[in-house]
C-alpha positions as a Markdown table, in Angstrom:
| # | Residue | x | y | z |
|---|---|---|---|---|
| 1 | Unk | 14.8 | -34.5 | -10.7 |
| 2 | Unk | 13.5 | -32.1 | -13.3 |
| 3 | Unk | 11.5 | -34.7 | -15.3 |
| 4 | Unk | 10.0 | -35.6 | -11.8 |
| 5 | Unk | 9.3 | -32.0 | -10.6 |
| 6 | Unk | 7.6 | -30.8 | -13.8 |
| 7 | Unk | 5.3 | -33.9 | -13.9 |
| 8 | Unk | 4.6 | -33.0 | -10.3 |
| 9 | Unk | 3.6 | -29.5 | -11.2 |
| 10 | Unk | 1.8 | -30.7 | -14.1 |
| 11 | Unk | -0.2 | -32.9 | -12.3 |
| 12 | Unk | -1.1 | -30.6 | -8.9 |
| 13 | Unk | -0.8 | -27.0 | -11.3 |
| 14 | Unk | 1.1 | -25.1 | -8.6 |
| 15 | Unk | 0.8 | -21.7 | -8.6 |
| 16 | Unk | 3.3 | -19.4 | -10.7 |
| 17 | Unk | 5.1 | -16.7 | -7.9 |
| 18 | Unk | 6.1 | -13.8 | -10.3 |
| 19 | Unk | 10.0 | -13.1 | -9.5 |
| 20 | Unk | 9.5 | -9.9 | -6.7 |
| 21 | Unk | 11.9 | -11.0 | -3.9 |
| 22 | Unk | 16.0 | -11.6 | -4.2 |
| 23 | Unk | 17.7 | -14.3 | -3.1 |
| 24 | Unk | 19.8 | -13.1 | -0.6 |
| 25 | Unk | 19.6 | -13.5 | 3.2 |
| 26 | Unk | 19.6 | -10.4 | 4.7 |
| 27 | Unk | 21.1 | -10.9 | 8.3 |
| 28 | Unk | 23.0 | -14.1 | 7.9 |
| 29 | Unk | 25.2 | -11.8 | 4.9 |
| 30 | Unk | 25.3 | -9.0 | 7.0 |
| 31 | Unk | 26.3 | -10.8 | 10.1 |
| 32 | Unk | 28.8 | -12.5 | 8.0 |
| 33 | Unk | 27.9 | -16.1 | 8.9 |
| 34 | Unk | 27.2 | -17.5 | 5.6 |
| 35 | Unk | 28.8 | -17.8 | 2.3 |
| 36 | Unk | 25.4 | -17.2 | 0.3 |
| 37 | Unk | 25.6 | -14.5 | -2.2 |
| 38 | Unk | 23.9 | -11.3 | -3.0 |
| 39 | Unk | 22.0 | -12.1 | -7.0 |
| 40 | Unk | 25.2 | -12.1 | -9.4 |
| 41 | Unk | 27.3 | -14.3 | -6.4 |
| 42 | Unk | 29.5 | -11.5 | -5.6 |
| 43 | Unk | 29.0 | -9.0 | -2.3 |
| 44 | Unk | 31.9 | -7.4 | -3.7 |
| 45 | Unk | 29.8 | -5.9 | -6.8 |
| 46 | Unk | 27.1 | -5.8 | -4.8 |
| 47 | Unk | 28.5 | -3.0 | -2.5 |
| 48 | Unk | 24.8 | -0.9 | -3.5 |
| 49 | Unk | 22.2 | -3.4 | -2.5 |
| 50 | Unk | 23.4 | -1.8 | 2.0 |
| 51 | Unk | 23.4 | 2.0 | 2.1 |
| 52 | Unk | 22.6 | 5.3 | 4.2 |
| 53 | Unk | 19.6 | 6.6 | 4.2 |
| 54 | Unk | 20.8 | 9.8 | 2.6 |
| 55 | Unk | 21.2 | 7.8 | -0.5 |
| 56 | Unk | 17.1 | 7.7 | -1.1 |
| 57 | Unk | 16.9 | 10.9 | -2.9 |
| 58 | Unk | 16.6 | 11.3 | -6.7 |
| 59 | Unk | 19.0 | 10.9 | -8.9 |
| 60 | Unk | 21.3 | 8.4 | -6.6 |
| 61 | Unk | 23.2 | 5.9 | -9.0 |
| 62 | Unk | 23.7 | 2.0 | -8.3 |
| 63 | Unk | 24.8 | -1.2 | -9.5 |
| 64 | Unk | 22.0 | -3.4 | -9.0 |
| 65 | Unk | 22.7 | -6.6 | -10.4 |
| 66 | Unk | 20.0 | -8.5 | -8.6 |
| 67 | Unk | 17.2 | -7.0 | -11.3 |
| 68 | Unk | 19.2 | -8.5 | -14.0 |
| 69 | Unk | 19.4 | -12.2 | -12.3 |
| 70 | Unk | 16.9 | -14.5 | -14.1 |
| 71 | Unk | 13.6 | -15.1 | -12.3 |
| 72 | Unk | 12.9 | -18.3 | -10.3 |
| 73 | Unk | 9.9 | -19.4 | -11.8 |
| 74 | Unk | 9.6 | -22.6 | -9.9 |
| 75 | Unk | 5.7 | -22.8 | -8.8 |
| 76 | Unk | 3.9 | -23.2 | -5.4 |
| 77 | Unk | 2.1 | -26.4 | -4.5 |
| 78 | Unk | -1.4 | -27.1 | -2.7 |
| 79 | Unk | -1.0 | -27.4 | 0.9 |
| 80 | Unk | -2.0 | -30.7 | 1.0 |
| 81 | Unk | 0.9 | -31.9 | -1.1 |
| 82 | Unk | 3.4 | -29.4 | 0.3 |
| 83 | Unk | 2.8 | -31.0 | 3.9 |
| 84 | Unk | 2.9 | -34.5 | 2.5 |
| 85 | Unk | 6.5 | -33.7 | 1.8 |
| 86 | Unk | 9.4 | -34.1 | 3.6 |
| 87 | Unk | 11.3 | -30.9 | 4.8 |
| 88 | Unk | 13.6 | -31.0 | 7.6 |
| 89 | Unk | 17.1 | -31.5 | 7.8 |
| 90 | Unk | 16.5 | -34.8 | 10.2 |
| 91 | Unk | 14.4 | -36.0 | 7.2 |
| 92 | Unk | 16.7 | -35.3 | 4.4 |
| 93 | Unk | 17.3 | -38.1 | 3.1 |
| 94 | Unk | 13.5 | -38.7 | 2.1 |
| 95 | Unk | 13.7 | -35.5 | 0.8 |
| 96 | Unk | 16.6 | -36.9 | -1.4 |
| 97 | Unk | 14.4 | -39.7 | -2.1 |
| 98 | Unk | 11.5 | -37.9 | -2.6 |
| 99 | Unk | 13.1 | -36.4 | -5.7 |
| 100 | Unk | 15.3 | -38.7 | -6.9 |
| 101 | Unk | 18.1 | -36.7 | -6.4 |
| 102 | Unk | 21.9 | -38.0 | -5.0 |
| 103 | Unk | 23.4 | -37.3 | -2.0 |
| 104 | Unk | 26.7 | -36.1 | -3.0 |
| 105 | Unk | 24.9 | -33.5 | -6.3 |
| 106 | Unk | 24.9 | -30.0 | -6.8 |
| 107 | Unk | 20.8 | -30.2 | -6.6 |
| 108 | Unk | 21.2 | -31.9 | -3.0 |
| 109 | Unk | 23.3 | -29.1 | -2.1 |
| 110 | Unk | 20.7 | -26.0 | -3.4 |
| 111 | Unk | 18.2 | -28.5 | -1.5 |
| 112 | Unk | 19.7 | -28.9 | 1.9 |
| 113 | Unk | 20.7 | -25.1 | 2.3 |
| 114 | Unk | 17.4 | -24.0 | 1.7 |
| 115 | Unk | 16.3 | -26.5 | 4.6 |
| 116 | Unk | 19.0 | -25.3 | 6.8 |
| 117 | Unk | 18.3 | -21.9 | 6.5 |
| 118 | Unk | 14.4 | -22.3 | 7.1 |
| 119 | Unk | 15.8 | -23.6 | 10.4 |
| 120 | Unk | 18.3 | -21.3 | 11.7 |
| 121 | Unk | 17.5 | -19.7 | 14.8 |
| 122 | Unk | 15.3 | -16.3 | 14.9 |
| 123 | Unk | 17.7 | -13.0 | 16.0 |
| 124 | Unk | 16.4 | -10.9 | 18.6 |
| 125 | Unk | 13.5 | -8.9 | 17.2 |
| 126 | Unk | 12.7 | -11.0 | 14.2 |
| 127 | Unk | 9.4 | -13.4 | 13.4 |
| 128 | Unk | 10.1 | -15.8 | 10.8 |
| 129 | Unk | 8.7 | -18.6 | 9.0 |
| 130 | Unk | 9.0 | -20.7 | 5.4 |
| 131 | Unk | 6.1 | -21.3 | 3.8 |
| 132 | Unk | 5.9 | -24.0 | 1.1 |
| 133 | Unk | 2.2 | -23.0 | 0.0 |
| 134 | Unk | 0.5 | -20.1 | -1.1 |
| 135 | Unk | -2.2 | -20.8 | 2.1 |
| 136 | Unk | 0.6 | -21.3 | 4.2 |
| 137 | Unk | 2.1 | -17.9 | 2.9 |
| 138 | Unk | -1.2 | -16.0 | 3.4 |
| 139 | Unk | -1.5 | -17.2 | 6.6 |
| 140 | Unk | 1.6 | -16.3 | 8.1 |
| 141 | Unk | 1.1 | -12.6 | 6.7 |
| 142 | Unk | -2.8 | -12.1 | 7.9 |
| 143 | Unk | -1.5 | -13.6 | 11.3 |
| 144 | Unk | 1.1 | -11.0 | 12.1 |
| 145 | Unk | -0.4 | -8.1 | 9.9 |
| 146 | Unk | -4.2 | -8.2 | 9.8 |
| 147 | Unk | -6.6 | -8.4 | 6.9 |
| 148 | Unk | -5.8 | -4.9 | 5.7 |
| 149 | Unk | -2.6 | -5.5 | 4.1 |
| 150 | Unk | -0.8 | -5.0 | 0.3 |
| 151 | Unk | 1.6 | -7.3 | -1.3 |
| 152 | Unk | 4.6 | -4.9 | -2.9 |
| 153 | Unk | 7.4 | -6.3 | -5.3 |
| 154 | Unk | 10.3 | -5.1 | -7.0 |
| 155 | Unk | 8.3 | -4.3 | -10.2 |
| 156 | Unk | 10.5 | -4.3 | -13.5 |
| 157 | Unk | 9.3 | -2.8 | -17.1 |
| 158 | Unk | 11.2 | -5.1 | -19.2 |
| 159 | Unk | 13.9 | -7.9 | -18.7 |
| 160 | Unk | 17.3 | -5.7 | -19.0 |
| 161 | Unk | 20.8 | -6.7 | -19.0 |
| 162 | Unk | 22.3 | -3.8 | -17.9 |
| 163 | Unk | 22.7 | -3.1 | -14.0 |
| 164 | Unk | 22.5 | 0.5 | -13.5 |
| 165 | Unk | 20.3 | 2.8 | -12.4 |
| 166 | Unk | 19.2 | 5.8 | -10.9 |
| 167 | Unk | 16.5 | 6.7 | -8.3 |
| 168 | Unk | 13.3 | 9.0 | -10.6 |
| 169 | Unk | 12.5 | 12.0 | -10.2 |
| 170 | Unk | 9.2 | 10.9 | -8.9 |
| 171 | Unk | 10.7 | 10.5 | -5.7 |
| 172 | Unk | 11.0 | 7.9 | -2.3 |
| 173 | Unk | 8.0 | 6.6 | -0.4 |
| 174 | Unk | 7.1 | 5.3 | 3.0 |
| 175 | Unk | 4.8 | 2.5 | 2.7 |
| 176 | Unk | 4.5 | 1.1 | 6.2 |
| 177 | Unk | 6.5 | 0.3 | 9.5 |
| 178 | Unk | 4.9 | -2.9 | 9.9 |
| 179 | Unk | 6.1 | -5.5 | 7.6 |
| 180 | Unk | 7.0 | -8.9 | 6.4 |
| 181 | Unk | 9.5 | -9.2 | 4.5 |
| 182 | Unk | 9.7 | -13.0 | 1.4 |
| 183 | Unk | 12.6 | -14.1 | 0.0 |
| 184 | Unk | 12.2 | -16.7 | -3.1 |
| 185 | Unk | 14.5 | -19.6 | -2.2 |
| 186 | Unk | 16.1 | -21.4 | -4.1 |
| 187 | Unk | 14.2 | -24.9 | -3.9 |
| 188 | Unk | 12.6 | -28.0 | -6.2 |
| 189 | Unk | 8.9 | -25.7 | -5.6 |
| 190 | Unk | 8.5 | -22.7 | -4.5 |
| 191 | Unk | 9.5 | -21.8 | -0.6 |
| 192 | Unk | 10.0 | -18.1 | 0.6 |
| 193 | Unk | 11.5 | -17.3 | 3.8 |
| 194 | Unk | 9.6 | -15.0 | 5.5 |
| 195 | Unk | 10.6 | -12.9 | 8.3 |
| 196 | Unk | 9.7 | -9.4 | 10.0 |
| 197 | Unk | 12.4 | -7.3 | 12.2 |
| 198 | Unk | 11.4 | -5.2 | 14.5 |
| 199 | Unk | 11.7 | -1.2 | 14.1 |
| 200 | Unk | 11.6 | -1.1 | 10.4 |
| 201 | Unk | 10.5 | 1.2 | 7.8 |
| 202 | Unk | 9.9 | 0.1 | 3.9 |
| 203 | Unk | 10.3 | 2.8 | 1.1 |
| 204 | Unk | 9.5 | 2.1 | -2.1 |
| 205 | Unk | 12.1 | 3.3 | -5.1 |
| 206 | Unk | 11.4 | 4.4 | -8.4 |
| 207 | Unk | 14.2 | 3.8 | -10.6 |
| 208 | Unk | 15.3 | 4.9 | -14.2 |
| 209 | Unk | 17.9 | 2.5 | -16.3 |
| 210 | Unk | 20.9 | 4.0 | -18.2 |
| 211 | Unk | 19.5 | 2.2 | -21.1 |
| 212 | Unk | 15.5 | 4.0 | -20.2 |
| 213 | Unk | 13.7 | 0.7 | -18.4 |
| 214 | Unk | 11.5 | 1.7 | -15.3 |
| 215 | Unk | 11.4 | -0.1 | -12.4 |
| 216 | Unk | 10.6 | 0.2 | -8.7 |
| 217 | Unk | 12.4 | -1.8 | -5.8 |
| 218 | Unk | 11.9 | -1.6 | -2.0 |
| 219 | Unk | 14.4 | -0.5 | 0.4 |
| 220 | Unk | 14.3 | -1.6 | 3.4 |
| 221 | Unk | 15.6 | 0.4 | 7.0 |
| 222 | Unk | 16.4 | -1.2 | 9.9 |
| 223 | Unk | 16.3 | 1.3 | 13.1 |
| 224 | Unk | 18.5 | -1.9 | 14.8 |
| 225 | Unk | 20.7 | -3.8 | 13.8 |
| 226 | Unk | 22.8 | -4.7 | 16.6 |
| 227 | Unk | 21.1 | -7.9 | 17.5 |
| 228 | Unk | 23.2 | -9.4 | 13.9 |
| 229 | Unk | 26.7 | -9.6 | 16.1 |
| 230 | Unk | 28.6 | -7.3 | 13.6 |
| 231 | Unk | 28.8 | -4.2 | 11.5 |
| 232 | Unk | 26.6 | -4.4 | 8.3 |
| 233 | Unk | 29.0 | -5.1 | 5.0 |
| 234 | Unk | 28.5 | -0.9 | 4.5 |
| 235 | Unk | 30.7 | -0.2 | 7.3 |
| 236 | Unk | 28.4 | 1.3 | 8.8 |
| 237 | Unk | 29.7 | 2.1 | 12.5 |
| 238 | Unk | 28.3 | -0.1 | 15.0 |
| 239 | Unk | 26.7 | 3.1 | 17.3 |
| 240 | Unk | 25.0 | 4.1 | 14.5 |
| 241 | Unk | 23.2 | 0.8 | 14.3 |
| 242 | Unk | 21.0 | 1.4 | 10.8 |
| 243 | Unk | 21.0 | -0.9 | 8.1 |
| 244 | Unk | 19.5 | -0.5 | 4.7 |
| 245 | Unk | 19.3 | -2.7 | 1.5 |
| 246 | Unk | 17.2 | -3.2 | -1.1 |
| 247 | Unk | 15.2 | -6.0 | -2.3 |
């Protein structure tokens, strides 16, 4: 499959998505209906990525593993040849095909979640949709937010191994309540699910490393998050219903 997708990219040179989203799925982990796992696999470790709002202030330490995670640099394709391929769950075995990949493999696996989850039904509140091209992902963000609108990423100085770090001094931001928020999945090209949840606010996080590398993340608030069935992994109690994570 790799000897196949490289050629591919080769041939088409697909567009390289800098690594600025995580690869978690926000409300199927918080509503506990999936096994996926926050960046290093473990929601265990991962107990910073949900939090309070009185968290955002400076000098607030975390563990936050998914900054360390190696970047998916797999590469987005024209439209034309990202609708010429298969991508459905009823179709999946000419996506298999497609990519010479077995049925019974680890790749086939990655593949087939990554389909399922572009199909899982929308929660109350949310928009969502997977694009498998850069037009495709343009589209879907000028057609719910307008022209007007500015791409932000979890930005990060220099590739670090070490997970901790500590909100600056330069202080939280509110960048908008209107939002979409991409997540890079995991895929033989690039595919981000892309999905906006009503009443929610976006701050954007400066942070310091214990060993002196800068970055900035995004938090993101939900006002609501009763529509995900259950409490969010911080325990947060359920009449409270506000849920924040980073990405």
């Amino acid at each position: 499959m790799k000897a196949a997708l490289a050629n591919m990219i080769k041939r088409y040179k697909g567009i390289l998505i800098p690594r600025y989203v995580t690869a978690y799925r926000i409300y199927e982990n918080a509503a506990g209906n999936s096994k996926q796992e926050f960046g290093d696999g473990n929601m265990a470790t991962n107990k910073d990525v949900f939090f309070f709002e009185s968290k955002l202030r400076p000098g607030t330490k975390m563990n936050l593993k998914v900054l360390t995670s190696k970047a998916n640099k797999t590469a987005f394709l024209p439209r034309p040849v990202a609708d010429s391929i298969p991508f459905s769950t009823k179709k999946f075995a000419q996506v298999l095909k497609y990519f010479s990949v077995q049925p019974k493999s680890a790749e086939s696996k990655i593949l087939k979640k990554t389909i399922e989850d572009c199909e899982t039904p929308t929660i109350e509140g949310e928009e969502k949709f997977c694009a498998t091209s850069l037009e495709s992902f343009m589209d879907f963000g000028v057609s719910k937010l307008g022209k007007d609108i500015q791409l932000l990423s979890a930005e990060l100085e220099k590739e670090t191994q070490n997970p901790e770090f500590s909100i600056g001094d330069q202080g939280v931001k509110l960048m908008g309540k209107s939002e979409i928020v991409c997540h890079k999945m995991d895929y033989a090209y690039a595919v981000f699910f892309c999905h906006s949840i009503a009443k929610t606010d976006v701050y954007r996080v400066p942070l310091v490393g214990a060993d002196g590398t800068r970055a900035t993340i995004l938090a993101i608030c939900h006002e609501d998050s009763s529509a995900w069935g259950v409490t969010p992994p911080t325990r947060i109690p359920r009449q409270n219903r506000v849920t924040e994570h980073y990405r």
